[in-house]
Wavefront OBJ file of the C-alpha trace (Angstrom):
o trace
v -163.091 -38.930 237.453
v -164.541 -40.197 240.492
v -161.504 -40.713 242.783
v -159.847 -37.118 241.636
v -163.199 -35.161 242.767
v -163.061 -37.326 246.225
v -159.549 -36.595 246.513
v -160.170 -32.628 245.768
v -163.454 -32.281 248.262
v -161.191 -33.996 250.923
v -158.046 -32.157 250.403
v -160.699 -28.835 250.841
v -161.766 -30.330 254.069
v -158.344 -30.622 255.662
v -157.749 -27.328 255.582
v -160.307 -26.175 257.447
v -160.278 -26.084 261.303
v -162.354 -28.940 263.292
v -165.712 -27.592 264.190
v -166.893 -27.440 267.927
v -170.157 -28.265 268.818
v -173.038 -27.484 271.358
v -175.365 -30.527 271.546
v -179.123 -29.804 271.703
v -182.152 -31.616 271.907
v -185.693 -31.302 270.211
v -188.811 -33.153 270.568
v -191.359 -33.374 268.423
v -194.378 -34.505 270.719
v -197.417 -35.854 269.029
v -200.835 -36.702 270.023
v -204.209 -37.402 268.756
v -207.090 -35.358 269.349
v -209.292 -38.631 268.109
v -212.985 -36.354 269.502
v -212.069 -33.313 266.782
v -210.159 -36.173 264.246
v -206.823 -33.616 264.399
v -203.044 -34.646 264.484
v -201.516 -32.488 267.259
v -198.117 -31.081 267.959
v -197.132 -29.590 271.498
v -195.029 -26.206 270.914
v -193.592 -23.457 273.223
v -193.027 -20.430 272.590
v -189.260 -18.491 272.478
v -188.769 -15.783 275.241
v -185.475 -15.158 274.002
v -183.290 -14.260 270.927
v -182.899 -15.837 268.648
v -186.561 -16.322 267.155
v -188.033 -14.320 270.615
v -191.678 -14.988 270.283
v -191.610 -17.252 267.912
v -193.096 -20.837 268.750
v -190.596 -23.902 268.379
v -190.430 -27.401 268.985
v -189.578 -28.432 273.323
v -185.819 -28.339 273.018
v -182.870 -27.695 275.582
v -179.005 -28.032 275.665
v -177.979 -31.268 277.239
v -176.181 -30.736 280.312
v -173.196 -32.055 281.556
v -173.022 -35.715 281.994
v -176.695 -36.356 280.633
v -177.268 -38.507 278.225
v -179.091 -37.771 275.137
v -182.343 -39.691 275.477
v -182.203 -38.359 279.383
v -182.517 -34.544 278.188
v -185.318 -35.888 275.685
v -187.485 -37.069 278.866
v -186.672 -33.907 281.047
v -188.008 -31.891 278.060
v -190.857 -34.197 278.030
v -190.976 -34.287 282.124
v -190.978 -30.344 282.090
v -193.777 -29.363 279.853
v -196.505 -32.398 280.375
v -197.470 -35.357 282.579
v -198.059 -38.354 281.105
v -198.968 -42.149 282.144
v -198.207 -43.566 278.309
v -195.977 -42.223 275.529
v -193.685 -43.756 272.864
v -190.184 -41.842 272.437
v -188.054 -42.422 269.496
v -184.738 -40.771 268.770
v -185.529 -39.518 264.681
v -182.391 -37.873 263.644
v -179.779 -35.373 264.221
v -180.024 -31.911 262.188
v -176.329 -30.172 262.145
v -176.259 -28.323 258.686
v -174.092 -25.137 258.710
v -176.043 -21.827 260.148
v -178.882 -23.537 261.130
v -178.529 -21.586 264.209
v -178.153 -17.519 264.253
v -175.916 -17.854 267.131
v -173.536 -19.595 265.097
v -172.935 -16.572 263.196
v -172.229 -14.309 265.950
v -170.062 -16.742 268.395
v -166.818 -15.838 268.261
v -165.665 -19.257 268.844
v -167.515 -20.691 265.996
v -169.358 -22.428 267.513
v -171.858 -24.866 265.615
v -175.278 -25.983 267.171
v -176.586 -30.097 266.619
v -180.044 -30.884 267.288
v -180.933 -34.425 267.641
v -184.266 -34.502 267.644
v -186.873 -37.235 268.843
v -190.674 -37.819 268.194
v -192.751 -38.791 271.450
v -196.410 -40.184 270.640
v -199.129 -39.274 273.569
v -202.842 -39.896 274.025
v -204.040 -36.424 273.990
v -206.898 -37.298 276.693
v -204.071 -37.742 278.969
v -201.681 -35.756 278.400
v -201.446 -32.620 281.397
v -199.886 -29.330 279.828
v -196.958 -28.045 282.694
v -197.378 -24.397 282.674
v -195.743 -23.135 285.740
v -193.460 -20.045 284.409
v -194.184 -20.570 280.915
v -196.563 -17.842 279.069
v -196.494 -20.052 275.536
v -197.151 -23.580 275.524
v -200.232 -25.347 273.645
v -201.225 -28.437 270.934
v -201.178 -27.128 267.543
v -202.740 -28.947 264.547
v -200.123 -30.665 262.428
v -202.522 -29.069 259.500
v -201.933 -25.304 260.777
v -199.214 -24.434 262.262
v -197.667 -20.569 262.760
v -194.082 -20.180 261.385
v -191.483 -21.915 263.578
v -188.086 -21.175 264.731
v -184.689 -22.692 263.847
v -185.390 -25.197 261.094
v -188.217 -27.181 263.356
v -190.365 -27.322 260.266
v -188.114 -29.435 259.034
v -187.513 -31.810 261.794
v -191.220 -31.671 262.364
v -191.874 -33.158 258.931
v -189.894 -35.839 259.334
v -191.558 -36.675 262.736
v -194.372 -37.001 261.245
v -193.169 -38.901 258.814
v -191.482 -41.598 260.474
v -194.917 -41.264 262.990
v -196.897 -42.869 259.276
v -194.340 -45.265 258.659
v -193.909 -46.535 262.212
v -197.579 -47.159 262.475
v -197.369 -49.589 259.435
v -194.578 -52.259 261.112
v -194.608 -51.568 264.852
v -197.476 -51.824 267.711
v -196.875 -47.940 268.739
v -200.478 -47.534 268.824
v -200.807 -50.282 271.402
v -198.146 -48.265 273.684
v -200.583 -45.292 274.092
v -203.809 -46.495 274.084
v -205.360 -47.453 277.613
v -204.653 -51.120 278.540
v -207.946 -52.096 277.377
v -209.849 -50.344 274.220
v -212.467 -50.293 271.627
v -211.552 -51.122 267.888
v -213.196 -47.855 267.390
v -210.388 -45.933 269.858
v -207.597 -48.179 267.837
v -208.857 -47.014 264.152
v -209.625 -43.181 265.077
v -206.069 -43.549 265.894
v -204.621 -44.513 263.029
v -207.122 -42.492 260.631
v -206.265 -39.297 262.130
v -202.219 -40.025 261.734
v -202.611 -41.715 258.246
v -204.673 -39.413 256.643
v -208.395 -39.268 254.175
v -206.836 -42.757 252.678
v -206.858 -44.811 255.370
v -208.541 -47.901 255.025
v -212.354 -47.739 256.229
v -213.984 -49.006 259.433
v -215.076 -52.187 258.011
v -212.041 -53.387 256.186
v -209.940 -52.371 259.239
v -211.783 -54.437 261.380
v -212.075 -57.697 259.686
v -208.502 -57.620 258.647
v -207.271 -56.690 262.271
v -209.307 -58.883 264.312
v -207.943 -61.908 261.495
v -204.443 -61.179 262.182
v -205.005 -62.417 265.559
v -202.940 -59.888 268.146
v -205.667 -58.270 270.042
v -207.414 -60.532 272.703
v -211.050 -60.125 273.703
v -211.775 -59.243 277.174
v -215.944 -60.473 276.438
v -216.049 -56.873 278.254
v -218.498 -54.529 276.503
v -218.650 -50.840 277.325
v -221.247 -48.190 276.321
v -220.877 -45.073 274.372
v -223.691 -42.862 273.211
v -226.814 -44.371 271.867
v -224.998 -46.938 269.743
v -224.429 -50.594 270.822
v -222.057 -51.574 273.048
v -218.512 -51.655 272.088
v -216.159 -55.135 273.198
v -213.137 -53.993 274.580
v -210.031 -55.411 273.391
v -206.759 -55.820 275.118
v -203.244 -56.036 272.922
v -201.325 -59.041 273.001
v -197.564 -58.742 272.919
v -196.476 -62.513 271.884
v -199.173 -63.094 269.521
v -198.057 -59.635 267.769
v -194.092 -60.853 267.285
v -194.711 -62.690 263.820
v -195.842 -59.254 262.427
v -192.762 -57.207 263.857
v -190.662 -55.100 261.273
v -193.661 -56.477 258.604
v -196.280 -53.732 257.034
v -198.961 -54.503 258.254
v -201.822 -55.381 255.532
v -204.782 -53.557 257.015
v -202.883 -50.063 256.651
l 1 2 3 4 5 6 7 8 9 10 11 12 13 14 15 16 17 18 19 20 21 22 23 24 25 26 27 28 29 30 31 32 33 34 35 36 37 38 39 40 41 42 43 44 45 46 47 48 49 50 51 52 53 54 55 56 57 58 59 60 61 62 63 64 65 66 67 68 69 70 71 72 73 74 75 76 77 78 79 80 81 82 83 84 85 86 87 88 89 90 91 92 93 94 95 96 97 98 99 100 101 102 103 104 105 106 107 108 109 110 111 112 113 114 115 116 117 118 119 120 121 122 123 124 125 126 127 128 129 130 131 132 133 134 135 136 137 138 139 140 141 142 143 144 145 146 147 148 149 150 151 152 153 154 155 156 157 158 159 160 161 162 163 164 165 166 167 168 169 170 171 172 173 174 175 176 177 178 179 180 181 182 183 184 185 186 187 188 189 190 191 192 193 194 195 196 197 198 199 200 201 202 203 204 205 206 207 208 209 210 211 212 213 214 215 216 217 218 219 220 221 222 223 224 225 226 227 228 229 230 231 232 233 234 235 236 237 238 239 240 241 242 243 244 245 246 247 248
């Protein structure tokens, strides 16, 4: 019966000690490469054990007295410089022996991760390099084995990066100010994937929804015509918040 199995796994529980914990924290930093149409992730590479030379997500321990989403921007801080980026916390990874050390600390000790997902505009976005041998974008479509379980938490990254594109103006928080509707749907096409919507469609839907304001500005690019830029409007987007959006 239900309530004797509940009673049995918590009886099993009780007898075992409480666990102590060592907080980390990982960040899975995305950004779009719109020029090559590629999905990036930024990774570093270990110079230590455990995993030494293998690459891994931008993580750290949080220090004393720091908050969580404070040692999420001094990971960010210490590997790039950045004028826009979105930073989400995405979830906290704590199964047992996710960490080798684990198995070797006398103390028992258990490692958390709570991870976050940062979104950057690639174009932007300055690599930090000083004292570090391994850092680079990889393509979310071919990556080299990672350390720890970072595959995992950089699947669900990237999954919550799809679905947060659908109901919330992230985009807008990483483009420039102003933009092309060309900028705004490599953007999306690159995160979303081959069944994105097409140009056309995307257009006539998003300019009907009403949230992005002409400037009457037009800017040239290649041998095409010029492009209007656009400029996103916060109040005019608050009807649509926490809705899919249609065009996606």
């Amino acid at each position: 019966m239900p309530g004797r199995t509940q009673r049995k796994f918590t009886d099993s529980l009780g007898k075992q000690p409480l666990a102590d914990f060592k907080v980390g924290v990982d960040n899975a930093i995305f950004s779009v490469d719109t020029s090559q149409n590629r999905l990036l992730v930024l990774l570093v590479m270990r110079h230590q054990e455990p995993f030494l030379n293998y690459w891994g997500l931008p993580g750290t321990l949080v220090r004393q007295g720091e908050s969580l989403e404070d040692a999420a921007y001094r990971i960010l801080a210490e590997k790039i410089k950045v004028k826009n980026l979105y930073l989400e916390q995405l979830y906290t990874f704590g199964g047992p022996n996710r960490d080798p050390r684990e198995s070797v600390d006398s103390f028992g000790v258990r490692y958390l991760s709570v991870s976050y997902f940062a979104l950057v505009r690639f174009e932007e976005a300055e690599l930090i390099a000083d004292g570090v041998s391994g850092i680079a974008w990889y393509p979310v479509k071919d990556l080299p084995q990672l350390a720890f379980d970072h595959s995992d938490i950089l699947a669900y990254g990237h999954r919550r990066l799809k679905n947060k594109l659908e109901y919330s103006p992230v985009a807008f928080e990483v483009l420039p100010e102003l933009f092309t509707l060309s900028d705004l749907y490599q953007l999306y096409a690159t995160v979303l994937g081959d069944n994105f919507a097409d140009y056309s469609n995307f257009r006539a839907r998003l300019l009907k929804l009403g949230f992005l304001s002409d400037t009457k500005v037009k800017v040239s690019r290649g041998a095409g015509r010029p492009a209007t830029l656009y400029r996103f409007d916060a109040e005019a987007f608050a009807p649509f918040k926490d809705k899919p959006l249609v065009f996606i």
